[in-house]
Structures are given as structure tokens and as C-alpha cells.
C-alpha positions in Angstrom: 154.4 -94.1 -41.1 151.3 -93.9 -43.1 148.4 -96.4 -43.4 145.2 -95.9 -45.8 142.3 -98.1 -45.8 139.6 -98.1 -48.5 139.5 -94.7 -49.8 136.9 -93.5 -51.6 136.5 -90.1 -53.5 134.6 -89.1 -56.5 133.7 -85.9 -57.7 130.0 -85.2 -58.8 128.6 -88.6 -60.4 132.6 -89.5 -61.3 134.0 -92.1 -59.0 138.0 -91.3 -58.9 139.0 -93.5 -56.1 137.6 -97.0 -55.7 138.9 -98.1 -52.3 142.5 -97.5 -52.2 144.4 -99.3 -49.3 148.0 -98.0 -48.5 150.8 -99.1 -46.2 154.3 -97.3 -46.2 157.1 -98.1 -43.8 159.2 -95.2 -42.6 162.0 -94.0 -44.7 160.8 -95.6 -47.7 160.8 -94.2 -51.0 157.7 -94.8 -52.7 156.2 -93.9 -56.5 152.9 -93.9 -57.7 152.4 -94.0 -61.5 149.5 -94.6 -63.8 147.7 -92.7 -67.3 146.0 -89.2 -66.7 142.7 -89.5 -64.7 143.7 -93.1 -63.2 143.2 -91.5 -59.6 146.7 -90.7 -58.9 147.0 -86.6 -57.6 143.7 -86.8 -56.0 144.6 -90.0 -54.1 148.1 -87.6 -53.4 146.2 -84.7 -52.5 144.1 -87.2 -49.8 147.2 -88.8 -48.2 148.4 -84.9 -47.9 145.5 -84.0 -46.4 144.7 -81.2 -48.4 141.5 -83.0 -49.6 138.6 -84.8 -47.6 138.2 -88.6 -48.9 134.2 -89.6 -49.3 134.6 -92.5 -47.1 137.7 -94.7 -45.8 140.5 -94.1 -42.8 143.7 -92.3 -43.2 146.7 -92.3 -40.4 149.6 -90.5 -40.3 152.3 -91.7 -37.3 149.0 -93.4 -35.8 147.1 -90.0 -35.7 143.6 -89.6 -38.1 143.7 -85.9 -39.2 140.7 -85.7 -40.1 138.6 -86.1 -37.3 140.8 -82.9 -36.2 139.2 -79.4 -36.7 140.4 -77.4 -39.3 142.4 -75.2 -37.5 144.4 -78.3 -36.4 144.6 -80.0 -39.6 146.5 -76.8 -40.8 148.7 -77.5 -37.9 149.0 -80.8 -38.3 150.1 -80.7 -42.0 152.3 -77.9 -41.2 154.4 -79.7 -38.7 154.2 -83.0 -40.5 153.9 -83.1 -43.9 155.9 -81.5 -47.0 155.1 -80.9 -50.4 156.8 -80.6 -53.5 155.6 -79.6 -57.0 155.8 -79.6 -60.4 155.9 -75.5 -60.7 157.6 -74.8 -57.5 155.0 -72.7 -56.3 157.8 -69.9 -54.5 156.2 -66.9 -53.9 157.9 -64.2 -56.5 158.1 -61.4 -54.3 160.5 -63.2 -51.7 163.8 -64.6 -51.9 165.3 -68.1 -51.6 165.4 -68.5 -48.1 162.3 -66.5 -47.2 160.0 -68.9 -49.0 162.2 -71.7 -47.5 161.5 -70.2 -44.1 157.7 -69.8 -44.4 156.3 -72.8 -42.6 158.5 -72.4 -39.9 157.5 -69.0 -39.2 153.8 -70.6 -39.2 154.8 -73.0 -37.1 155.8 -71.0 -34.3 159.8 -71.0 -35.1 161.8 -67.8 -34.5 163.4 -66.3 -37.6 166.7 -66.6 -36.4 166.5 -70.3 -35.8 164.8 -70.8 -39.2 167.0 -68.7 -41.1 170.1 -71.4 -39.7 168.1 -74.8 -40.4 167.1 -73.1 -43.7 171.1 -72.2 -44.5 171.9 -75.7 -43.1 169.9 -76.6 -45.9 170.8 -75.3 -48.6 174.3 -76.2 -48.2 173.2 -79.8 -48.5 171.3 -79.1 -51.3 173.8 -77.2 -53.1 172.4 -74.0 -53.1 174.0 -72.0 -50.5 175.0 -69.4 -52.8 171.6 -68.6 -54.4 170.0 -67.8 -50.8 169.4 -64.3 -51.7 167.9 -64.5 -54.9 164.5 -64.4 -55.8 162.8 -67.1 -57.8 163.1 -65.3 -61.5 166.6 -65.2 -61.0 167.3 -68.8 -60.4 167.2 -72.0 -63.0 164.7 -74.6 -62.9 166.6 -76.9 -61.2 168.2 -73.9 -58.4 163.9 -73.4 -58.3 163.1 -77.0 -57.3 165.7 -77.8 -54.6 164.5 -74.2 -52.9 161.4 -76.2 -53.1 162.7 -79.2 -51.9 164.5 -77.1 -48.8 161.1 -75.7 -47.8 159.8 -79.4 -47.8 162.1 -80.2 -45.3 162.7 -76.9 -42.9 159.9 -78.5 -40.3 161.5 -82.0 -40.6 158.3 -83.2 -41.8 157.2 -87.3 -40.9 156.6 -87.5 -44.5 156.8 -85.4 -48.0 155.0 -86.1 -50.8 155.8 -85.2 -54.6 153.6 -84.7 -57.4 155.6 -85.1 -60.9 158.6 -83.1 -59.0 161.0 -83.5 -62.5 157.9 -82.8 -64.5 159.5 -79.3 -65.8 163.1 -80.4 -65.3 165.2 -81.2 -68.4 167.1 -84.6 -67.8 170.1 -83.4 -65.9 168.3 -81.5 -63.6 166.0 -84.7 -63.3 168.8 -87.0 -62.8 170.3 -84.7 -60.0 166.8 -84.0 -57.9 166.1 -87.9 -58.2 169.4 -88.7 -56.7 168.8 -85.9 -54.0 165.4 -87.6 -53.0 167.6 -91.0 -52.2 170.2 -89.4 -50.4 168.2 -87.5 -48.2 166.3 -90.7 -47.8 169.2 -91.8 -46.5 170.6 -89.1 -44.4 167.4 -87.6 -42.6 165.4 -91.5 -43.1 163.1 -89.1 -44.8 159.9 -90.7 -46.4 158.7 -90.0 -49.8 155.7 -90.5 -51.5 156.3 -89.5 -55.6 153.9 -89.4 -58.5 155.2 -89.2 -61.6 155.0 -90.2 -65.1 159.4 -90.7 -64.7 160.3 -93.8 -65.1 163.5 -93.8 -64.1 162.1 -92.4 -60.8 159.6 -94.6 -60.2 161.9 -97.5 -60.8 164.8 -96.4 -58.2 162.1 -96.4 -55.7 161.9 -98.6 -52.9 158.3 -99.5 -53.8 156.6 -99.2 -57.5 152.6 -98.7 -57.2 150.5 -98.9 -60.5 147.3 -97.6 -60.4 144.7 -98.3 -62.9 140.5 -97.0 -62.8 140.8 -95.5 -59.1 143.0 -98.3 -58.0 146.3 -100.2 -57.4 146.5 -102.5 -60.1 150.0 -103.8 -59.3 153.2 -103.3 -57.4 156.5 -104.2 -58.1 
């Protein structure tokens, strides 16, 4: 599903990624952990394709974004990748399932047939009867799987987390870590997870350490 080979990234004279090399099988579950400043959200934000790496090859389901223009990167990420984040990132002014629809408006999707895959999901994620609310009216953990449904509307080849319980308390941690599994296991969705969890990054398929712009470890 995703293969990285010696990435390299720094910023100004700081070197933040030392040749990272990456394989992940579809479907897997997969969390990256490591201290503040080991390399872990830029290496995240690379793989996502929201940041250019200095030097090193990136595939996504044997296709190389970045020798795409920019134009089609957008397109690219659009159709294949989701995102989910600590803060949510809805858009205020919108309710539930009109940020859930938004990429698939970009991507070409009619309303009405976005507006159904968007209901389809929040009935899986147990949120079916927030769908009209905007985000100030719903809890933190309502907030996350909204979050979690926009991931998905595109049925993206890949999603990938950065410290997605990092402003949960524990229940609502506990219940979006169990949701990640089960849609693992019902869409053989693949995730890639940052987080400083570690009950998260230990129900993962694969546990990635990384230490000074590298993986150190895996276990």
C-alpha cells in the first residue's frame, strides 16, 4: 500500500529526517511513536503528501505523487488519502454532515450521493443523530468521529492520524481506538497513527519507534 525509501527532510541547517524507509501492507494498522522533535509529524506530513521530502522515493498503491503537478497531487490526496487530527479541524460555520461531505463535493461527487455515503456513515460511527449539528454543539468525542467520517467519505487507500485521542479524555480514547480496529476490519482500511498513546500504539498491528530522524526499533 505504501512504500518509503530513504527520506530525507530538514528544515534550514536542522536535519529532521535521516533516511526513513517505510513498508506497510494493506489493511494494517500501524503507530508511529517517539519524544517531541524525533521526526515523527513531519515524516507524517511527507507520507500524506502535504509536504515535499529533500530527497528519497515515496509510493502510494505503486503511484509517486510527487512527480505529479500540483494540481494533481491535490487530486491525488483527495481521492486517496484521509486525515485525521488532533483538533478536528471542522469548519464552524457548517454542520456535521456538510464538513463530512466536503471532499467529496471536491472530488467531483454529487451532493445527493455524498449526503447518503456520509449518513451511511455516521450510522456506523454512532452518530447518526448529531448530523445536523454544527461543531460547538457537539462533544469532543461526537467532534472526532465527524472527523473520522470525513476521513473516510472518498474511501481513501490510506488515512493517516496524528495524535487523534490527543484531546480525548480516556473513554472517548478507548472508544475512537476501538473504532480505528473495527473499521480496519470492516472497510480493510489502512491506518497510519502517531501518537504519544500507548495503549494505541500497542493494539496496533505494527509498533514503529523513532529516535533522531529515524526508526530506532519496531516491535
Amino acid at each position: 500500500m505504501l512504500k518509503a525509501e530513504g527520506i530525507l527532510h530538514s528544515y534550514n541547517d536542522l536535519q529532521v529526517l535521516k533516511g526513513v524507509s517505510l513498508d506497510i501492507a494493506p489493511s494494517q494498522v500501524v503507530s508511529i511513536v517517539g519524544s517531541s522533535g524525533a521526526g515523527k509529524t513531519t515524516l507524517l506530513q511527507i507520507l500524506g503528501t502535504l509536504e515535499k521530502p529533500d530527497a528519497g522515493k515515496l509510493e502510494i498503491n505503486g503511484i509517486n505523487p510527487f512527480i505529479l503537478s500540483q494540481r494533481k497531487i491535490a487530486a491525488f490526496r483527495n481521492e486517496n488519502i484521509g486525515f485525521i487530527f488532533q483538533f478536528h479541524q471542522l469548519l464552524p460555520e457548517f454542520t456535521a454532515i456538510e464538513n463530512v461531505i466536503l471532499p467529496a463535493l471536491i472530488k467531483g461527487t454529487s451532493t445527493s450521493e455524498a449526503k447518503k455515503r456520509a449518513e451511511e456513515l455516521f450510522e456506523i460511527l454512532g452518530v447518526n443523530h448529531r448530523i445536523e449539528h454544527k461543531p460547538s454543539e457537539l462533544s469532543g468525542g461526537e467532534q472526532q468521529r465527524v472527523a473520522v467520517a470525513r476521513a473516510l467519505i472518498n474511501n481513501p487507500k490510506i488515512i493517516f492520524a496524528d495524535e487523534p485521542s490527543g484531546n480525548l479524555d480516556s473513554k472517548n480514547s478507548e472508544e475512537l481506538h476501538k473504532l480505528f480496529f473495527d473499521l480496519r476490519d470492516q472497510f480493510k482500511q489502512t491506518f497510519v497513527i502517531v501518537t504519544h498513546n500507548d495503549s494505541l500504539a500497542n493494539m496496533a498491528d505494527r509498533k514503529l519507534l523513532m529516535r533522531d530522524g529515524k526508526f530506532s526499533s519496531e516491535e
